[in-house]
N, C-alpha and C positions, 0 to 999 in steps of 0.2 A: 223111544222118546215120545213124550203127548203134551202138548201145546198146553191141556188141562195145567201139568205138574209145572209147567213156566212160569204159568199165572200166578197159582197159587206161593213157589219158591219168591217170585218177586214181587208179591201182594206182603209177604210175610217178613220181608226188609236181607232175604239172600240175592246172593252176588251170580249171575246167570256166566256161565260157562263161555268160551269163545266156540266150541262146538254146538251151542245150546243155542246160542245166537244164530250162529251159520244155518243150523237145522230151523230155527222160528223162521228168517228171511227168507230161503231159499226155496222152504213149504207156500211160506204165506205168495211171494213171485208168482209159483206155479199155480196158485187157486185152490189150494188143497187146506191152508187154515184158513178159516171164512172173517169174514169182516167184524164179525162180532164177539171171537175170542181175540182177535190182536187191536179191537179196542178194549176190551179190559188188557189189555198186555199194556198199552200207550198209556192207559190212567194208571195201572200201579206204579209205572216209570215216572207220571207225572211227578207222585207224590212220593216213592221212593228212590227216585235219582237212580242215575249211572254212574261207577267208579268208574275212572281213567281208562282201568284195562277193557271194561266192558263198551266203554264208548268208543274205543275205540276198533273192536272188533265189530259192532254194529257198526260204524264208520266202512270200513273193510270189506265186509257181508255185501253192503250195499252197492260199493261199486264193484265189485265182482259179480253184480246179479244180471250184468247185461253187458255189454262189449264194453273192452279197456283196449283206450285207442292207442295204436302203438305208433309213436311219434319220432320212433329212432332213424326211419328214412329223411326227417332233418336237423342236417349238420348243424351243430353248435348246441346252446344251451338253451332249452327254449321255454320262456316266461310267462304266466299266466297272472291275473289281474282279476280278480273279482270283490263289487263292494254289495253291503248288505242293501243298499238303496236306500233312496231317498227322494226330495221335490227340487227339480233341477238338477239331478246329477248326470250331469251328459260327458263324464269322461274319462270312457274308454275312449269317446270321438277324436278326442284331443290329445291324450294321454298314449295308445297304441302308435298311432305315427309320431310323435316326439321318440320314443322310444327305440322302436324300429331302425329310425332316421340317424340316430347312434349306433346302429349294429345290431339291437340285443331281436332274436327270434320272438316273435306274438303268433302263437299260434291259441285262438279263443276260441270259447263255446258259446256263446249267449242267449239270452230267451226272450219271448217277447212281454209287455207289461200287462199288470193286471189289478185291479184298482188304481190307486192316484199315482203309483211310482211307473215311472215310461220304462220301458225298457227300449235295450243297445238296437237291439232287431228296429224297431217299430221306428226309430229316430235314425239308423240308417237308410232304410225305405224313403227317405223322404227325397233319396238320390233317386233319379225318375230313373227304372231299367235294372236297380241294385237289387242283387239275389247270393241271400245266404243260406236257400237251401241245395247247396253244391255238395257235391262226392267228396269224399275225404280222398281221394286220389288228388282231387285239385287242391283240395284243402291246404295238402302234402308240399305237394309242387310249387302253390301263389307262395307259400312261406318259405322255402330253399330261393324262391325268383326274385321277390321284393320285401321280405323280412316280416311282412303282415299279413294274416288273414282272420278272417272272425264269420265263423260258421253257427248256424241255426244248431240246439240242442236237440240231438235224434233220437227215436223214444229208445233206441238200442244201448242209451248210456244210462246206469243208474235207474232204471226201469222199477228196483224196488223202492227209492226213496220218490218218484212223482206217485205210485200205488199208497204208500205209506201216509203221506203229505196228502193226497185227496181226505184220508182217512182222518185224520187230526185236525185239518180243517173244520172239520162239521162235528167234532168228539170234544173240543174245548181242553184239545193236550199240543199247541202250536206251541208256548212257550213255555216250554223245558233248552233249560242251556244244554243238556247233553244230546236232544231229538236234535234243535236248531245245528249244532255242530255238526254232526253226523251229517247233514243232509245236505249243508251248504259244501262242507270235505269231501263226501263221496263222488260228488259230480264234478270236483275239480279235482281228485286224485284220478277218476274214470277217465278225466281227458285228457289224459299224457303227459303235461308239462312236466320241466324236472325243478323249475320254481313256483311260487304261487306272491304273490303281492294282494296281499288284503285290506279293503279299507273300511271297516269298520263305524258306521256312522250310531252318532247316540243325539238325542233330543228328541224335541216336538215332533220332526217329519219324518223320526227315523223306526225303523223297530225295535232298538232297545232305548228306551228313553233316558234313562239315568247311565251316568260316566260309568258308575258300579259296575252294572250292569255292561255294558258295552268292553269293558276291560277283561271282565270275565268271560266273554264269549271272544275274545280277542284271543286270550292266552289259551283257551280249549282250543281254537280252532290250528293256531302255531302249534299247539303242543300235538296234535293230531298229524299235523304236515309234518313234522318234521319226525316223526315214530315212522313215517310212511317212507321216509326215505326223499323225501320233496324241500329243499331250502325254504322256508316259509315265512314271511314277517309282515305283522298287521300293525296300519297304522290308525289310532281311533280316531275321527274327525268331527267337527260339528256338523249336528242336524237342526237346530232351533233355529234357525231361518237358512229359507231356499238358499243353494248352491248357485251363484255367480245372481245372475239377474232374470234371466230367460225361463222360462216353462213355457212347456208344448215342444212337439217333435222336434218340428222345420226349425223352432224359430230358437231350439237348444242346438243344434246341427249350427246355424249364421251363428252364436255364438261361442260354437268348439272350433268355429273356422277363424273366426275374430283374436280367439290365443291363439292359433297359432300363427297369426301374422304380427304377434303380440299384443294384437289389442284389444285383449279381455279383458275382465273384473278382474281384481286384483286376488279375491278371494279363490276364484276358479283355478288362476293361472300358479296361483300359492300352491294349492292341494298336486295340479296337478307335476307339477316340477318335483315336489315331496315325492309322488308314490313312485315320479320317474325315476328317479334318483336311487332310490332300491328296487327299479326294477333291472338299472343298469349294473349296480352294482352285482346283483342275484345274478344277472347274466352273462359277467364277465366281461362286458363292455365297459369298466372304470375299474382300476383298483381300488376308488376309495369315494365316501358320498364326494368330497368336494369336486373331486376329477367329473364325476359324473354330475351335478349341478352345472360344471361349466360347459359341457358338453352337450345337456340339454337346451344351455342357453342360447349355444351358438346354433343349432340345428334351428330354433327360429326365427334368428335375426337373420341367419343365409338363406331360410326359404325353403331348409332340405323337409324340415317336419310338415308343410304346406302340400309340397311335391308328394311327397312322402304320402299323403290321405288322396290324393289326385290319383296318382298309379293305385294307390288300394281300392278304390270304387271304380276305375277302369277294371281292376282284373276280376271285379266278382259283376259286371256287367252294367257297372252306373256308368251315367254322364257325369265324366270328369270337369266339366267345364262348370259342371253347378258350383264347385269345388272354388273355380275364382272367381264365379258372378254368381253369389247366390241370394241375388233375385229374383235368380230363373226358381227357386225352392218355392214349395208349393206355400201359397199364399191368400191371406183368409181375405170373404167381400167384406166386411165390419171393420174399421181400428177407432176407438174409441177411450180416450183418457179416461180414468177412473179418479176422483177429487178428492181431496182430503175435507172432511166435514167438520174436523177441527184443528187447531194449532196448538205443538209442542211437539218432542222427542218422541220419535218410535221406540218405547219403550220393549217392544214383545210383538214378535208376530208369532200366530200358532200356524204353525209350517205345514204343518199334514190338511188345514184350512184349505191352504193356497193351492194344494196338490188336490184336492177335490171339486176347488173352483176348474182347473185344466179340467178334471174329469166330467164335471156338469157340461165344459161346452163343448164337448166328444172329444177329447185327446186323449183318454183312456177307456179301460175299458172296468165295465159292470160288471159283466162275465167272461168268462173264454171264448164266446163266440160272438162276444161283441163287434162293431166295427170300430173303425179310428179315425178320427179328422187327424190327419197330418198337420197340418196350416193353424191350429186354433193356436192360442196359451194367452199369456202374458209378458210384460215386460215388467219389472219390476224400477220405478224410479229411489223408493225412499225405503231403505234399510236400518234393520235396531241402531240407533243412536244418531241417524238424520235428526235434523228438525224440520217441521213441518208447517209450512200456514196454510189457513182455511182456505179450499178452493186450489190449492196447488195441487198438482198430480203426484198422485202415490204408485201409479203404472198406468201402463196402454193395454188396453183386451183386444185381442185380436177372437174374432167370431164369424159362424157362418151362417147362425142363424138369431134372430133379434129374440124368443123367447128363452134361448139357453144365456144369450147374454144378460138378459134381466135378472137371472137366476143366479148366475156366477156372480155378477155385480155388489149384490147386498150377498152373498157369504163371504167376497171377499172385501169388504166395509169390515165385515162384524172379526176379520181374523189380526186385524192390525190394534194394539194399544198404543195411547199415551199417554207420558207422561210432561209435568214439568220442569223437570230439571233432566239434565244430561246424563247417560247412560253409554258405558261401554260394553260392544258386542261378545260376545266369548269367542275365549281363541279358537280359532281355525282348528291346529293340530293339537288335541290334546295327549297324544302320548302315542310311541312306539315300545311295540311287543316284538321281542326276536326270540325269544327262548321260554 
C-alpha cells in the first residue's frame, strides 16, 4: 500500500477503504508518511468529502492510535458531555455536578483554551490548589467515590487527531464536516464513556455559524456515537450572543457557582438543565426527560448540586471553601463600567467580538504557550433586545492592566449594535439530534 495511490484514489472522487484509512493513520502516527503527502490527503478530502463509512473508520483509526481508556472499573453507566465552544460557555462547571448530584457517573476529559474560547481546565484552575493532571487510577476511583471527576486530555489519547489537527490548522482544511466529526468523536470515543451528550453551538461566537451548518455536524457527530456503540444525543444551541453574562475564568467559575445556588442567568441555567436532563436520562438516572428535569431541579434547591462541585475541587486538590465564598476567586486591580454611547435596542452583538475583548486583556490565549490572567473578563449588563440609554452601562471590565483595558474597551464598543425598535433574541435551544 503507498500513500501516493490514496492521494491520487481520493484526488480522483474514490471512496478510500476502512483498511486504507487504518494503513494512512497508523503510518502517518508513526512518522513514516510525512507532512506533506497527508496534506494533499486533507485537501482532496477537503473538497472531495468523506461518505459515512469512510468517516467513520477515520473516526475509529484515530482513537485507536493512542490509549483507549478503559472505564469498566466504574460501576454504572458513565456519561460524557462535550460542546463545540463558545464566549462564555462555562458549563461543564455547572452542568457535571447537577448531574452527578442525581446519580449519573461524569467521568471527563477536557482541554485547556486557545484563542477567545476558555476552556473547562483553565476556568477550573481558578480554585487555588485544583489539579487535573491526576493518574487515571485516581481518575478511576474520585468517580466510583463522589460521581465526578474531570481530568486534563493526555497526549496518549487520540495522539493521531492533535498530529492531524496541527496539520490542517495551517493547510486551510479545518472546516470539512467529516475531518471536524472525526476529531471531536475520536477523543470522546478514546475516553471511555458509554454515553456522550453533545452541545453543539451555531452563531457569531461559535464554529459553525449557520443552524445549517451546526445540525449537520450534529447528526454526523450522533450518527458516529452511536455506529460506535456509545448512546449519543446532540443538542444544537445558540452562539450569537455570549452564554449567561460572565466572560473570563474566575469570573465564569462566580457565575457556574451562582446556578447552582440558582441564581444564574436564566439563559445559562436554561441550557444547562436541557443537556442535564439527557444526561440523566443517557445514564439511567430518570426514566424519562420530565423525571429527570425534576430531579435536576431539586438537586439545586437542596444544595446537593453545590456540595456536589465542593467535594469535586476537594478531591482533585482545590480549596473547597472558594466553592461558598467565591470572593476568595482570583480577582482583577481594574473594575470599570463600560457606557453605552447611544440609546436604543441591542439589536446584534458580534459574539466572537466579545471573546477577543477577554483575550486582548489576557484571559486567553495567543498561542499554546501563552499565559492566562485568571481574574480578567467581563460582565455583561445589556443583552440583544435590552434597551439602552446613553451613558447607561453595557458591562463592567474587569482588568490587570490599564493599556490592555483601553484596547478591550473600543473593540468591545464597536461589537454591540443598535437599533430602534424592539428585537427578540433567538431561541436558546434550537433543536435536538438523537438518531
Amino acid at each position: 500500500m503507498r500513500m501516493y495511490d490514496l492521494i491520487m484514489k481520493k484526488r480522483n472522487g474514490g471512496t478510500l477503504s476502512r483498511e486504507e484509512i487504518e494503513y494512512m493513520i497508523a503510518e502517518y502516527t508513526a512518522g513514516r508518511i510525512p507532512d506533506y503527502q497527508m496534506s494533499a490527503m486533507m485537501m482532496a478530502v477537503y473538497f472531495r468529502g468523506m461518505d459515512p463509512e469512510e468517516t467513520a473508520a477515520l473516526t475509529m483509526a484515530m482513537a485507536h492510535s493512542g490509549d483507549m481508556m478503559d472505564l469498566s472499573g466504574i460501576a454504572g453507566v458513565k456519561v460524557d458531555k462535550h460542546s463545540t465552544g463558545g464566549v462564555g460557555d462555562k458549563t461543564s462547571i455547572a452542568l457535571a455536578p447537577m448531574a452527578a448530584a442525581c446519580g449519573v457517573k461524569i467521568a471527563k476529559m477536557s482541554g485547556r483554551g486557545l484563542g477567545h474560547t476558555g476552556g473547562t481546565i483553565d476556568k477550573l484552575e481558578s480554585f487555588a490548589g485544583f489539579d487535573t493532571g491526576i493518574s487515571e487510577e485516581h481518575f478511576i476511583r474520585q468517580v466510583n467515590e463522589i460521581g465526578l471527576s474531570i481530568m486534563g486530555q493526555t497526549a496518549d489519547v487520540a495522539p493521531a487527531d492533535k498530529k492531524l489537527y496541527a496539520l490542517r490548522d495551517v493547510t486551510a482544511t479545518v472546516d470539512n464536516l467529516s475531518l471536524i466529526a472525526s476529531s471531536i468523536m475520536s477523543k470522546k470515543l478514546a475516553s471511555g464513556a458509554d454515553a456522550i451528550v453533545l452541545d453543539v453551538k451555531t452563531g457569531s461566537g461559535a464554529f459553525m455559524k449557520t443552524e445549517e451548518d451546526a445540525f449537520a455536524l450534529a447528526r454526523e457527530m450522533v450518527t458516529l456515537g452511536n455506529r460506535a456503540g456509545r448512546k449519543t444525543i446532540a443538542v444544537v444551541s445558540d452562539m450569537d450572543q455570549p452564554l449567561g453574562r460572565a466572560v473570563g475564568n474566575a469570573l465564569e467559575v462566580k457565575e457556574a457557582v451562582a446556578t447552582l445556588r440558582g441564581e444564574g442567568p436564566e439563559d445559562f441555567t436554561r441550557l444547562c438543565k436541557t443537556l442535564g436532563t439527557y444526561m440523566l436520562v443517557a445514564g439511567g438516572a430518570a426514566e424519562g426527560e420530565q423525571e429527570a428535569e425534576r430531579k435536576i431541579a431539586r438537586a439545586i434547591e437542596d444544595g446537593s448540586a453545590l456540595k456536589k462541585l465542593a467535594q469535586f475541587v476537594e478531591a482533585q486538590g482545590g480549596d473547597p471553601e472558594m466553592v461558598y465564598d467565591t470572593s476568595r476567586l482570583p480577582q482583577a486591580s481594574i473594575i470599570e463600567n463600560i457606557v453605552s454611547e447611544r440609546e436604543g435596542y441591542v439589536e446584534k452583538i458580534d459574539c466572537e467580538e466579545i471573546g477577543i475583548c477577554s483575550l486582548l486583556l489576557g484571559g486567553g490565549r495567543e498561542t499554546k504557550e501563552s499565559g492566562i490572567d485568571l481574574a480578567v473578563g467581563l460582565i455583561l449588563h445589556k443583552k440583544v433586545g435590552d434597551y439602552v440609554k446613553a451613558g447607561e452601562p453595557l458591562a463592567v471590565i474587569h482588568a490587570n492592566d490599564r493599556e490592555r483595558l483601553t484596547m478591550a474597551k473600543e473593540r468591545f464598543l464597536g461589537a454591540y449594535h443598535f437599533g430602534d425598535t424592539p428585537v427578540q433574541p433567538n431561541a436558546l435551544i434550537r433543536g435536538v439530534v438523537r438518531e
